[in-house]
DSSP file (Angstrom, degrees, kcal/mol; ACC not computed):
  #  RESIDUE AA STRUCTURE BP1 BP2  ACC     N-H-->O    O-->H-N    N-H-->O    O-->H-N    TCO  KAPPA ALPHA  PHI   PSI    X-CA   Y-CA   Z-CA
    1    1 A X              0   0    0      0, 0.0     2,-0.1     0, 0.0     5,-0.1   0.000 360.0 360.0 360.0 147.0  -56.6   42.0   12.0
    2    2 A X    >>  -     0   0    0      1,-0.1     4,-1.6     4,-0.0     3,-0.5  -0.363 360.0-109.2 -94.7 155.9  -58.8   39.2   11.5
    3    3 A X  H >> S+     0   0    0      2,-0.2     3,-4.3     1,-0.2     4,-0.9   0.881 117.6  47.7 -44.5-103.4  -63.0   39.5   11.6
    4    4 A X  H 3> S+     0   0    0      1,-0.3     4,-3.0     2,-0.2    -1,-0.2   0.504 112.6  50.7  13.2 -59.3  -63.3   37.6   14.9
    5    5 A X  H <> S+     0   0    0     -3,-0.5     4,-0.8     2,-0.2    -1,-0.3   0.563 106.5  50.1-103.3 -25.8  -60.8   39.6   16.2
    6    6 A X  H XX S+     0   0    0     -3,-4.3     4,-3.7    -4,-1.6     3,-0.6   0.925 114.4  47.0 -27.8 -77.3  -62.3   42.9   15.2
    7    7 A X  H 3X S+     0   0    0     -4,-0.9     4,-1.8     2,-0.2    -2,-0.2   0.789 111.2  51.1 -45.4 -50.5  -65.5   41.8   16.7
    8    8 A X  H 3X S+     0   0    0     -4,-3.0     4,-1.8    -5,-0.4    -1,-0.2   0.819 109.8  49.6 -59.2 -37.0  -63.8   40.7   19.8
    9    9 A X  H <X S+     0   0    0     -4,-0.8     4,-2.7    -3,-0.6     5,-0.3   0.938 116.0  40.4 -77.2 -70.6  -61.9   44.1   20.2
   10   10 A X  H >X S+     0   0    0     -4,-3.7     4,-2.2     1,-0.3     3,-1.9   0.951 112.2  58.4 -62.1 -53.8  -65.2   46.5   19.8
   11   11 A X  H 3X S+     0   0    0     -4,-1.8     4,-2.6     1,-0.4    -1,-0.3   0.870 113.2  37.4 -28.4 -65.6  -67.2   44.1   21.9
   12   12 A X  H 3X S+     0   0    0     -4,-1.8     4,-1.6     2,-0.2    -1,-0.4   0.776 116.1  52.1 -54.6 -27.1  -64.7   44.7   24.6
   13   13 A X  H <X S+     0   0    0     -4,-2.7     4,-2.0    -3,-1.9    -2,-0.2   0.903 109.4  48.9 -82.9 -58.1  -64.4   48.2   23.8
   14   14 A X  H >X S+     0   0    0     -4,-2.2     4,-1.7    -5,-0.3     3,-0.8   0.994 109.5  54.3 -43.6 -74.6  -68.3   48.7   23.9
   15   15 A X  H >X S+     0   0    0     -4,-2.6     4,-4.5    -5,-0.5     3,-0.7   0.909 105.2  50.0 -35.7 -60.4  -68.5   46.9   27.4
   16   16 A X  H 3< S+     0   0    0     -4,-1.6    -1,-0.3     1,-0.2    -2,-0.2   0.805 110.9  55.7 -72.8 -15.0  -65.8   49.1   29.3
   17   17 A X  H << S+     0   0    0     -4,-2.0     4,-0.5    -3,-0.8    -2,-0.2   0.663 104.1  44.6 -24.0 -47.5  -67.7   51.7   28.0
   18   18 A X  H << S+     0   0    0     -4,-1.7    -2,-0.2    -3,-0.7    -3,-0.1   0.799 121.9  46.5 -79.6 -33.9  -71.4   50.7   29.5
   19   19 A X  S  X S+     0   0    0     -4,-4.5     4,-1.5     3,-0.1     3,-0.2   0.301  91.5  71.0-113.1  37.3  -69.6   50.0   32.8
   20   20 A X  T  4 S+     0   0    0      2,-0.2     2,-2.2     1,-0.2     4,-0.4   0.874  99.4  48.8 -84.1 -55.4  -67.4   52.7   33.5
   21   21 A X  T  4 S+     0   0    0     -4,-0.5    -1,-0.2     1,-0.3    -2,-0.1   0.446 112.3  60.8 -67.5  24.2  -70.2   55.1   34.2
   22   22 A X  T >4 S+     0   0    0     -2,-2.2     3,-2.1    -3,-0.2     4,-0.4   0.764  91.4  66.0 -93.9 -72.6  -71.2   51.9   36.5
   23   23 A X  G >X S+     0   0    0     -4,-1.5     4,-0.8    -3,-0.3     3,-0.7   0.535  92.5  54.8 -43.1 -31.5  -68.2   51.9   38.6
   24   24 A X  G 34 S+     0   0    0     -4,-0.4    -1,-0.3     1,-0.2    -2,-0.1   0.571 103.6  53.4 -80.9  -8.0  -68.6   54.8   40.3
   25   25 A X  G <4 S+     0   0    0     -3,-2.1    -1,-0.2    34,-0.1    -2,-0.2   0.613 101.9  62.4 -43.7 -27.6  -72.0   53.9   41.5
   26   26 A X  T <4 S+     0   0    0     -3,-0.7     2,-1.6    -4,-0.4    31,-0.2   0.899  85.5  86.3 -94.7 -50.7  -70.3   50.6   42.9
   27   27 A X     <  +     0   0    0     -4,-0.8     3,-0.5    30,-0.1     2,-0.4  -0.083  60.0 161.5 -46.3  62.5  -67.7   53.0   45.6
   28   28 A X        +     0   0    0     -2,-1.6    31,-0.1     1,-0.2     3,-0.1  -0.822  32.1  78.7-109.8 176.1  -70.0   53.2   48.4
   29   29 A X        +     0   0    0      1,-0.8    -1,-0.2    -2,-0.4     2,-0.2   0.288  56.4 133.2 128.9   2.0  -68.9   54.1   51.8
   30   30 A X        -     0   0    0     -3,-0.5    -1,-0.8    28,-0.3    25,-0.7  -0.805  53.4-125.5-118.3 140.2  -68.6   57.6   51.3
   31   31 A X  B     -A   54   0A   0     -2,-0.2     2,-0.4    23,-0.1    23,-0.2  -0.678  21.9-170.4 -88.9 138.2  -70.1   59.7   54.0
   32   32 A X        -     0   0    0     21,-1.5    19,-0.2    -2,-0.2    34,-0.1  -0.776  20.3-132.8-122.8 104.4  -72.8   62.5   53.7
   33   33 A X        +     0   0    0     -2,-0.4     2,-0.3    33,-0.1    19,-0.2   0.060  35.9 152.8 -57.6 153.0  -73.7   64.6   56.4
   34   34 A X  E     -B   51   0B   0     17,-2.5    17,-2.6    46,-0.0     2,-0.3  -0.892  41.2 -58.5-148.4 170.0  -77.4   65.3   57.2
   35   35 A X  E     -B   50   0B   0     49,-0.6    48,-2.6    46,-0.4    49,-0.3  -0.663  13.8-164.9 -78.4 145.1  -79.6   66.2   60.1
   36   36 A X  S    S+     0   0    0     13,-3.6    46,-0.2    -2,-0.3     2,-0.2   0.664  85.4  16.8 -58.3 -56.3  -80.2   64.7   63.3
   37   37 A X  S    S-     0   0    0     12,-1.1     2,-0.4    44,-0.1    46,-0.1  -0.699 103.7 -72.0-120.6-174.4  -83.5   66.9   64.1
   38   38 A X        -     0   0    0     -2,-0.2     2,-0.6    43,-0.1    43,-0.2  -0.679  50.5-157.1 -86.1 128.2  -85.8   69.1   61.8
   39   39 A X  B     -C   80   0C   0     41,-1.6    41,-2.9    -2,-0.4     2,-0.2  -0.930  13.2-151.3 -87.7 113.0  -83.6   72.1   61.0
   40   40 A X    >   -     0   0    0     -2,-0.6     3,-2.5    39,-0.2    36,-0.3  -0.671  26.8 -80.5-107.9 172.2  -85.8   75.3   60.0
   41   41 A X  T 3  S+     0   0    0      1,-0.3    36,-0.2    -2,-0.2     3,-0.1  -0.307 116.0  20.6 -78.0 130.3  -85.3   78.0   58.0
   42   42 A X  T 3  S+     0   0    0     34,-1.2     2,-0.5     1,-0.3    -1,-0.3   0.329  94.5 118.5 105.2  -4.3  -83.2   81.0   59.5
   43   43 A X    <   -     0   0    0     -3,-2.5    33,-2.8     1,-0.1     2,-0.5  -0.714  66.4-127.3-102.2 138.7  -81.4   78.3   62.5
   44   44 A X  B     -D   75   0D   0     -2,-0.5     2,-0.6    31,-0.2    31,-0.2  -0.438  25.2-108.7 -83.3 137.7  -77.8   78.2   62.1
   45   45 A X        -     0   0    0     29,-1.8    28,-2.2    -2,-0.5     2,-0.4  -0.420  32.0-165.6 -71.0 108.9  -76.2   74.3   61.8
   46   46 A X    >>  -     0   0    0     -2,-0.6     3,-2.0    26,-0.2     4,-0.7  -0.802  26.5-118.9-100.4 157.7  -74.4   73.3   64.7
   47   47 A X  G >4 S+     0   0    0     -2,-0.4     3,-0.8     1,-0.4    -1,-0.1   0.829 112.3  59.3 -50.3 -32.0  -72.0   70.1   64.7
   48   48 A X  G 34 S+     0   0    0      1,-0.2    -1,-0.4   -12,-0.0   -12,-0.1   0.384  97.9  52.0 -93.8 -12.5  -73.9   68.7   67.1
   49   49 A X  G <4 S+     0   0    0     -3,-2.0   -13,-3.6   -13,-0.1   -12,-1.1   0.593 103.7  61.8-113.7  -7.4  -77.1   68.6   65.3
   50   50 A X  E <<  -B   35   0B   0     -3,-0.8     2,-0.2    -4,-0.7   -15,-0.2  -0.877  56.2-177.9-126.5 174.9  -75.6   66.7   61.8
   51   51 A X  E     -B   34   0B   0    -17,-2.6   -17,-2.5    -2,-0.4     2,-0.3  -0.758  29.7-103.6-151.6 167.3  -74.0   63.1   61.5
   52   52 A X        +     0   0    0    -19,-0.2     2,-0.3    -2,-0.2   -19,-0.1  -0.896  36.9 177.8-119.2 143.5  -72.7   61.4   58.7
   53   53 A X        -     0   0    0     -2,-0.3   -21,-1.5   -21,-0.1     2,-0.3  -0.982  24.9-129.1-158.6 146.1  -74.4   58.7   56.8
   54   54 A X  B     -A   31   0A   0     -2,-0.3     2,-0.2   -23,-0.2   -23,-0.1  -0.498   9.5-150.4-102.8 136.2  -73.7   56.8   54.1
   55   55 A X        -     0   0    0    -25,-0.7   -24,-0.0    -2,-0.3    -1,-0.0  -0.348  30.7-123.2-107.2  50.7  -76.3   56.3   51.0
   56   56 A X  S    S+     0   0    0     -2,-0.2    -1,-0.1     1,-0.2   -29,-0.1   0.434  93.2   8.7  15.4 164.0  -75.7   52.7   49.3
   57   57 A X  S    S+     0   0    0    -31,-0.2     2,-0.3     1,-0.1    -1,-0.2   0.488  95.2 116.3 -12.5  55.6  -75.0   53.2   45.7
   58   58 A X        +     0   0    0    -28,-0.1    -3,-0.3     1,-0.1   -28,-0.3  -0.826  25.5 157.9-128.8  92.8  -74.7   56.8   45.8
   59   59 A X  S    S+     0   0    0     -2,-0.3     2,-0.4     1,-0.3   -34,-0.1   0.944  70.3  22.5 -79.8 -38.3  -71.0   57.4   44.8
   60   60 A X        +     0   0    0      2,-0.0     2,-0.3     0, 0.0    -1,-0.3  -0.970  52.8 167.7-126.1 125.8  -71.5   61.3   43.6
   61   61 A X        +     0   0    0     -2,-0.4    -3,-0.0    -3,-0.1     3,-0.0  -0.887  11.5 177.1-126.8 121.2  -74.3   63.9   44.4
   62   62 A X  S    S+     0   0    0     -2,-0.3     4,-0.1     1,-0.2    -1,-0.0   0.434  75.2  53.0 -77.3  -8.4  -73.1   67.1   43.2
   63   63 A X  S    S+     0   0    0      2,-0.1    25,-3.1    24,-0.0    -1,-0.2   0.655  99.5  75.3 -99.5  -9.5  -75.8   69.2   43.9
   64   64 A X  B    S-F   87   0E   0     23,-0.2     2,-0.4    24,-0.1    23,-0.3  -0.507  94.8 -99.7-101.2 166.9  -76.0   68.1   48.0
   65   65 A X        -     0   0    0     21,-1.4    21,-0.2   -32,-0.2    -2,-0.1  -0.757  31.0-165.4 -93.0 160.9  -73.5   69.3   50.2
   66   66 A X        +     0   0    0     -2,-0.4     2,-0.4   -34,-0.1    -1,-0.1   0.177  61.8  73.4-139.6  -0.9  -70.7   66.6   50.8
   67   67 A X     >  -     0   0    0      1,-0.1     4,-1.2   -35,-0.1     3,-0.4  -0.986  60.1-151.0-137.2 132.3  -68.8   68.3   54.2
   68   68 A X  H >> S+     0   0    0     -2,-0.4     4,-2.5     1,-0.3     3,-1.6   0.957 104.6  47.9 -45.5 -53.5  -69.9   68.5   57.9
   69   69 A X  H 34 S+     0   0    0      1,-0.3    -1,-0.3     2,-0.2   -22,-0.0   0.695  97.4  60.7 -86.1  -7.9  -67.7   71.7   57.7
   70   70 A X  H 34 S+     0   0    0     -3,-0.4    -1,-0.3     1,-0.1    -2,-0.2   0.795 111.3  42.7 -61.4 -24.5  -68.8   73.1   55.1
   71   71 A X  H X< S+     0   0    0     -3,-1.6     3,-2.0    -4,-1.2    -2,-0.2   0.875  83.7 106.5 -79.3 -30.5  -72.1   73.2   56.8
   72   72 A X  T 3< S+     0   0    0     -4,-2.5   -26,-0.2     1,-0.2     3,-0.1  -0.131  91.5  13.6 -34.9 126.1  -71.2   74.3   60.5
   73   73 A X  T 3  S+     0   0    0    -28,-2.2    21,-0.5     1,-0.2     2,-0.3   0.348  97.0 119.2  85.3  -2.2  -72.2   77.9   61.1
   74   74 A X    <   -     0   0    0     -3,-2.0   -29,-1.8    19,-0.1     2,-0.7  -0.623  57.6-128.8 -90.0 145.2  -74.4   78.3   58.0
   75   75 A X  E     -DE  44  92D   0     17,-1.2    17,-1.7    -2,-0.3     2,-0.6  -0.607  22.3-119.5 -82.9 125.6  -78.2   79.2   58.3
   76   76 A X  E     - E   0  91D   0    -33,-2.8   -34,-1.2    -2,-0.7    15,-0.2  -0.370  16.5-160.7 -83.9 159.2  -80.6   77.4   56.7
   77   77 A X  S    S+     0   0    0     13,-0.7     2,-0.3    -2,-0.6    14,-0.1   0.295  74.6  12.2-121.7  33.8  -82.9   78.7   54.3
   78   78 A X  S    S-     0   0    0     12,-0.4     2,-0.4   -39,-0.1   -36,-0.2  -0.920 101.2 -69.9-175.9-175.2  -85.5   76.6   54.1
   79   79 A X        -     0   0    0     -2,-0.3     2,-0.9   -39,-0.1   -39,-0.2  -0.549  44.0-156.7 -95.5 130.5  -86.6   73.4   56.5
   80   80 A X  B     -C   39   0C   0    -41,-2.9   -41,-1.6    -2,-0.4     3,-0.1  -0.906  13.3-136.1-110.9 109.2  -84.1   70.3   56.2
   81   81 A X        -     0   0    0     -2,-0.9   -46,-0.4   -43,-0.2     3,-0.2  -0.277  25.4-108.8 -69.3 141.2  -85.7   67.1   57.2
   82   82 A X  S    S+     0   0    0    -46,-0.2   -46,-0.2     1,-0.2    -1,-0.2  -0.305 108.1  30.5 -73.9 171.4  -83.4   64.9   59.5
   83   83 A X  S    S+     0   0    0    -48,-2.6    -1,-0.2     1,-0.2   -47,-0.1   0.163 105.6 118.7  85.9 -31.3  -82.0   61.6   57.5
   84   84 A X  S    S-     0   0    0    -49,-0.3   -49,-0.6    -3,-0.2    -1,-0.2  -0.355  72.0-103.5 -82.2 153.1  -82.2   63.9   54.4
   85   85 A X        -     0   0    0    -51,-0.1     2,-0.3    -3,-0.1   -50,-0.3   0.131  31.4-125.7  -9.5 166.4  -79.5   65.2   51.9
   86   86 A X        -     0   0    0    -21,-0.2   -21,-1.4   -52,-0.1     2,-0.2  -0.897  24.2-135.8-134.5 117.9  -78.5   68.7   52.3
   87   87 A X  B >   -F   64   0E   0     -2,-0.3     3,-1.3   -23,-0.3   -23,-0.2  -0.708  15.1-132.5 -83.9 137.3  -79.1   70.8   48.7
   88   88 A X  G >  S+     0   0    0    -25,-3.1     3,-0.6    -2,-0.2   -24,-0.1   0.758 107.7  59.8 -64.8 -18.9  -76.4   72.7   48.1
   89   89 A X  G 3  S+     0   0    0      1,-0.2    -1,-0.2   -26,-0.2   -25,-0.1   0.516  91.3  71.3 -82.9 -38.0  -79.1   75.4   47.5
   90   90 A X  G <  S+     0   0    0     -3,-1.3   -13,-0.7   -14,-0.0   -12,-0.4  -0.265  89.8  53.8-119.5   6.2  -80.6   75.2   50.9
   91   91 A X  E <   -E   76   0D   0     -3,-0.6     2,-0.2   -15,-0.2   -15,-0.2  -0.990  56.4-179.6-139.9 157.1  -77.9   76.8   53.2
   92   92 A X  E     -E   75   0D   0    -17,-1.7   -17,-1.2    -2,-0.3     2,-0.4  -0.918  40.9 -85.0-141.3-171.8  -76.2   80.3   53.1
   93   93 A X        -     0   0    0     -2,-0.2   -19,-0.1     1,-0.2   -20,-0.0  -0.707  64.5 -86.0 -89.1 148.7  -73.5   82.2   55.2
   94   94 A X        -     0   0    0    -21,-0.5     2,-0.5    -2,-0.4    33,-0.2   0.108  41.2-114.2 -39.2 140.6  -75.2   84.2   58.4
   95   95 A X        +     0   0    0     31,-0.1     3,-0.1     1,-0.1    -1,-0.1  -0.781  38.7 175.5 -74.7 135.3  -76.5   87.6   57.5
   96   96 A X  S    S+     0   0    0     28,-1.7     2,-0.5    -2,-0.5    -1,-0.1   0.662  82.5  50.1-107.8 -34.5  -74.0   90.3   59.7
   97   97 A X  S    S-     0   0    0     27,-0.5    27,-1.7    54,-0.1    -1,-0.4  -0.906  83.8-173.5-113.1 121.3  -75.7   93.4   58.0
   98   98 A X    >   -     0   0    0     -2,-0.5     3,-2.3    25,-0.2    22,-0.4  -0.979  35.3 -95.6-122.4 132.9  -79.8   92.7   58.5
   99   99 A X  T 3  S+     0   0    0     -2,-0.4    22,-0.1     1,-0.3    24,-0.1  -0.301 108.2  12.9 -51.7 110.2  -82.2   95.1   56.7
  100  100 A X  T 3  S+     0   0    0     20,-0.5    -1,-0.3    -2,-0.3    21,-0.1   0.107 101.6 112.3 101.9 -13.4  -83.6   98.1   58.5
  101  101 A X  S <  S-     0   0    0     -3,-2.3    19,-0.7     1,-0.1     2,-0.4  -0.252  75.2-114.8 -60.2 178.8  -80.7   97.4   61.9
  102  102 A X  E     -G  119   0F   0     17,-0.2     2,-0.3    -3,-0.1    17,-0.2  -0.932  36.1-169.5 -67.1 128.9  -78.3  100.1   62.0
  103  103 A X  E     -G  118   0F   0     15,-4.1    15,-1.4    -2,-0.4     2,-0.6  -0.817  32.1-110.5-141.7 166.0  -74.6   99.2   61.2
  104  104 A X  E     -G  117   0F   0     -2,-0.3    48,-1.3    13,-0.3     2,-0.5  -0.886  30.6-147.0-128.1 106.3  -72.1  101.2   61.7
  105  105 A X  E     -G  116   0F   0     11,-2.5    11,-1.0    -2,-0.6     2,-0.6  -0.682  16.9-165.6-110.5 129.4  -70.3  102.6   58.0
  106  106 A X  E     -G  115   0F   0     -2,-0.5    48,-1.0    46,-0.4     2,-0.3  -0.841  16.1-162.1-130.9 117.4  -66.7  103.2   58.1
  107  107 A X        +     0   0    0      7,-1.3     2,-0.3    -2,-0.6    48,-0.1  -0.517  16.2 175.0 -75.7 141.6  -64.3  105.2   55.5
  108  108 A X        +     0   0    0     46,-0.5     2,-0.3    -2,-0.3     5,-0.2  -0.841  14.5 148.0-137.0 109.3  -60.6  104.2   56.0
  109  109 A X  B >   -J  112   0G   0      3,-2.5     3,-1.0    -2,-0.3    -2,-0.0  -0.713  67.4 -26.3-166.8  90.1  -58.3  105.8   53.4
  110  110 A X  T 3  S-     0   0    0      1,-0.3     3,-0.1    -2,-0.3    -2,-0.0   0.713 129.2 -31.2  81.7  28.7  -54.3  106.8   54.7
  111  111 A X  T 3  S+     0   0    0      1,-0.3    -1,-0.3     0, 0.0     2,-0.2  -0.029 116.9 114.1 125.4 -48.5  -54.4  107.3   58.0
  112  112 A X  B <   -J  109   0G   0     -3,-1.0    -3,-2.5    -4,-0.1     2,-0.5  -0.499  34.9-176.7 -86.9 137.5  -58.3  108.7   58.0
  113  113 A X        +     0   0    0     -2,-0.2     2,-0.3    -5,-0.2    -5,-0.2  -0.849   8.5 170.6-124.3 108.6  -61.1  107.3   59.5
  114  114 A X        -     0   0    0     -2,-0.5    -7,-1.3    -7,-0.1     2,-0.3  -0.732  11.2-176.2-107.1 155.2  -64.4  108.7   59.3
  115  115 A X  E     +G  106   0F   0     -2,-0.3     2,-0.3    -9,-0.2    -9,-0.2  -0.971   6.2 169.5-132.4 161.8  -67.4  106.4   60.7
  116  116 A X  E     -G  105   0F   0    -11,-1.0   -11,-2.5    -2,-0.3     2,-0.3  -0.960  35.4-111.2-145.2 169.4  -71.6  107.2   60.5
  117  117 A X  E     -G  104   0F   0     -2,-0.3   -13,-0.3   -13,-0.3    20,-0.2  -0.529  38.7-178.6 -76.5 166.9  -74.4  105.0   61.3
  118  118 A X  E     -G  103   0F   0    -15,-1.4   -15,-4.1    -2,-0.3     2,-0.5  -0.891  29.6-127.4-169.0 153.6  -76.7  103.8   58.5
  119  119 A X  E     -GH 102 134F   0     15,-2.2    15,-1.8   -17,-0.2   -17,-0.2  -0.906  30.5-126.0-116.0 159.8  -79.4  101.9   58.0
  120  120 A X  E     - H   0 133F   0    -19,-0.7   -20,-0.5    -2,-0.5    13,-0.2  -0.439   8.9-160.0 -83.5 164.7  -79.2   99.0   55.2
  121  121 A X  S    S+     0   0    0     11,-0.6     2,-0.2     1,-0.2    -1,-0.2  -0.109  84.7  29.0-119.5   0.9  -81.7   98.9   52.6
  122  122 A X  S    S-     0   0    0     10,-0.4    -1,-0.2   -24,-0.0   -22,-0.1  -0.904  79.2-116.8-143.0 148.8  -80.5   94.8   52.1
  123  123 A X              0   0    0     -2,-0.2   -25,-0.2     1,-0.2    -2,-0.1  -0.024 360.0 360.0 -56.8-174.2  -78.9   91.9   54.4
  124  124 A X              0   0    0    -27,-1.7   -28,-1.7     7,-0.1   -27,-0.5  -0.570 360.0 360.0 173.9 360.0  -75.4   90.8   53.3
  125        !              0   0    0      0, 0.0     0, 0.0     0, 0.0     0, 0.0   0.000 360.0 360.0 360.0 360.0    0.0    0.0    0.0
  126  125 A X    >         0   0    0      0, 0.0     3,-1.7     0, 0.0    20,-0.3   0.000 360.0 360.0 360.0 175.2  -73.2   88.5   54.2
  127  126 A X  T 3   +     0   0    0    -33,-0.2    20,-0.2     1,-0.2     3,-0.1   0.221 360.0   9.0 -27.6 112.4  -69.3   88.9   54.6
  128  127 A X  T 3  S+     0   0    0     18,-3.9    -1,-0.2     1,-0.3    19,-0.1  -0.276 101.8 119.0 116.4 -34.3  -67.7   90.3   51.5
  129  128 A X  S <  S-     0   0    0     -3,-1.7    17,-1.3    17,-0.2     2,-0.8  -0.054  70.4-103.5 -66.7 161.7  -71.2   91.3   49.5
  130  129 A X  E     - I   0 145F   0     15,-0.2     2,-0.4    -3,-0.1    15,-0.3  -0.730  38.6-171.2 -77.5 101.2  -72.2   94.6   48.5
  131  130 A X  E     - I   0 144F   0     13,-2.4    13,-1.0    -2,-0.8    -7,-0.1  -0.890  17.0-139.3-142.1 124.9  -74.9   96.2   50.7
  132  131 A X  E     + I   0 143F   0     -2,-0.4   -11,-0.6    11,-0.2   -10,-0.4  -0.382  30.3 178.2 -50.2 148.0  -77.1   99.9   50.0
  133  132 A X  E     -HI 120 142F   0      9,-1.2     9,-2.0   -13,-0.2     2,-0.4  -0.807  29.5-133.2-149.1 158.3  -77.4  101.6   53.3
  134  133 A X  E     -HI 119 141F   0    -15,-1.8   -15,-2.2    -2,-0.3     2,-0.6  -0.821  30.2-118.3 -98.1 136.1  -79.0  105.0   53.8
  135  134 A X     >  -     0   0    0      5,-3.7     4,-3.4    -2,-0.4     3,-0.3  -0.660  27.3-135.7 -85.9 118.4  -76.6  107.4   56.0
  136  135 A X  T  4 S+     0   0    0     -2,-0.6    -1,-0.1     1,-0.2   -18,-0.1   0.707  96.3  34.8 -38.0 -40.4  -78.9  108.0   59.3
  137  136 A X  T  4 S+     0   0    0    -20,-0.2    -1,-0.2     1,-0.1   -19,-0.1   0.783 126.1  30.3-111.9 -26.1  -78.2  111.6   59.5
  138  137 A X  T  4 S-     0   0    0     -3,-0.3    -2,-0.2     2,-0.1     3,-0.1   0.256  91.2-132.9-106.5  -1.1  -77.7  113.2   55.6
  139  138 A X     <  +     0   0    0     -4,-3.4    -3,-0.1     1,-0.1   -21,-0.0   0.222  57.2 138.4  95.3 -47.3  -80.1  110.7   54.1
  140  139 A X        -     0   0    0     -6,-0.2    -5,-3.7    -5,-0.1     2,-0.6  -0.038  51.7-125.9 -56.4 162.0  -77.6  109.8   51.0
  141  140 A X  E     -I  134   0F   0     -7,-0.2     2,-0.3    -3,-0.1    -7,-0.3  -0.972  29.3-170.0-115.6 129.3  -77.4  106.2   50.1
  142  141 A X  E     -I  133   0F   0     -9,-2.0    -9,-1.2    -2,-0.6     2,-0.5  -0.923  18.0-129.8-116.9 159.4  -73.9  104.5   50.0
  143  142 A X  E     +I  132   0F   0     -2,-0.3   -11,-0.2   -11,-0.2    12,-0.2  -0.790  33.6 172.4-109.8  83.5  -72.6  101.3   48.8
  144  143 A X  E     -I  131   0F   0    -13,-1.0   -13,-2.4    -2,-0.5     2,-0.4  -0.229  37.8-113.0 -88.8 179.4  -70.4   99.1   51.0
  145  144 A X  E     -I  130   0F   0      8,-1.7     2,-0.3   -15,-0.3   -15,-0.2  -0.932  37.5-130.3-121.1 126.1  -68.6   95.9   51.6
  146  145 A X        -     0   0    0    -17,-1.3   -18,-3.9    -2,-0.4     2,-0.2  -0.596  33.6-144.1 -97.7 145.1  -70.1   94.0   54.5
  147  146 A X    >   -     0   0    0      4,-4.3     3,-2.8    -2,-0.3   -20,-0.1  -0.656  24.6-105.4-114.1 178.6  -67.1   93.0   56.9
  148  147 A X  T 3  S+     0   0    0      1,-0.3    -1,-0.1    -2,-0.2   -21,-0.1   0.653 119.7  49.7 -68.4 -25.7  -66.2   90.2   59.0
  149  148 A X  T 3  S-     0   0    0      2,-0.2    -1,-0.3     1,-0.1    -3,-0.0   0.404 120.0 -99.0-120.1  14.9  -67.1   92.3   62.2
  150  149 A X  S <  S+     0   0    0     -3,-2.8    -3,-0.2     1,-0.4    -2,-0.1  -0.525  85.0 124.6 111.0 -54.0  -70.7   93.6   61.1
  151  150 A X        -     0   0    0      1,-0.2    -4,-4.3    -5,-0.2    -1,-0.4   0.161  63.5-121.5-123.1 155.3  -69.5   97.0   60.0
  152  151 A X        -     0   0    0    -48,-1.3   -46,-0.4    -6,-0.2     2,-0.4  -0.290  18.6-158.6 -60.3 147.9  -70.0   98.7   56.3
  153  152 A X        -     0   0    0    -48,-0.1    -8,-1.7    -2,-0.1     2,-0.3  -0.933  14.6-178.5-121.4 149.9  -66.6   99.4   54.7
  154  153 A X        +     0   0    0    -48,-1.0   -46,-0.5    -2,-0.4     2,-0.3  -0.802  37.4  69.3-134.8 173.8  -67.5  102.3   51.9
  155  154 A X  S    S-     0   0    0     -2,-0.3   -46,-0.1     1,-0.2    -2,-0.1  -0.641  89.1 -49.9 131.7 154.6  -64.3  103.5   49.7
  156  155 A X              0   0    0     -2,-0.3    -1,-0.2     1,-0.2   -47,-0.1   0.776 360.0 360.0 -50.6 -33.4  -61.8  102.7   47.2
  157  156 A X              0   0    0     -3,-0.3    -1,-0.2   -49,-0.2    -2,-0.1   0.711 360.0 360.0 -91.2 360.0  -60.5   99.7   48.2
């Protein structure tokens, strides 16, 4: 291969190189939902309250959230300015088990079902691991908070 032709080759080579991480800046159109009104911290996102809007030469935000449905039904946990991004950081799933409520803690194991009241010592939300102190003996158990508010404590 000839000098010239060397030169010509890295040159090119160098170039698609400075503008690939260009091109995806270039892709806009892609939508990102935000709020409509001021969302504060502890109000749950309704559909009705975000819109999608598109952010000129913003192809990728990884940290913001990037679906309407991933936000429906989530609380925020801090105050979300309308217009703005959504940080992925900045929503969570609903508490079902709130700290100091009473919930209702339920053994299932072959056929037997024992239940007690308790009261949590932490929120959760569905699937997470939650203290609760048992109302009536005092003892602290450790459950799995379930889709329909209730403790599950156990083996599984």
């Amino acid at each position: 291969m000839s000098m010239p032709a060397r030169v010509l080759r890295s040159l090119a080579t160098l170039a698609a190189l400075l503008a690939g991480p260009a091109l995806p800046a270039l892709a806009d159109g892609r939508p990102w939902p935000v709020p409509t009104v001021t969302i504060y911290p502890g109000e749950t996102i309704r559909d009705s309250i975000i819109e999608d809007r598109e952010f000129p030469g913003m192809a990728d935000r990884p940290q913001a959230v990037d679906s309407r449905r991933v936000l429906v039904g989530k609380v925020a946990r801090r105050t979300l300015a309308p217009g703005q991004l959504i940080p992925i950081n900045a929503v969570e799933d609903p508490k079902l088990v709130v700290r100091g409520t009473p919930v209702q803690v339920v053994f299932a194991q072959d056929g037997l079902v024992i239940s007690a009241l308790a009261s949590p010592l932490q929120s959760g939300s569905v699937g997470e691991m939650v203290r609760a102190r048992n109302i009536d003996s005092g003892l602290v158990v450790v459950g799995t908070v379930q889709a329909d508010g209730t403790l599950r404590v156990g083996s599984r």
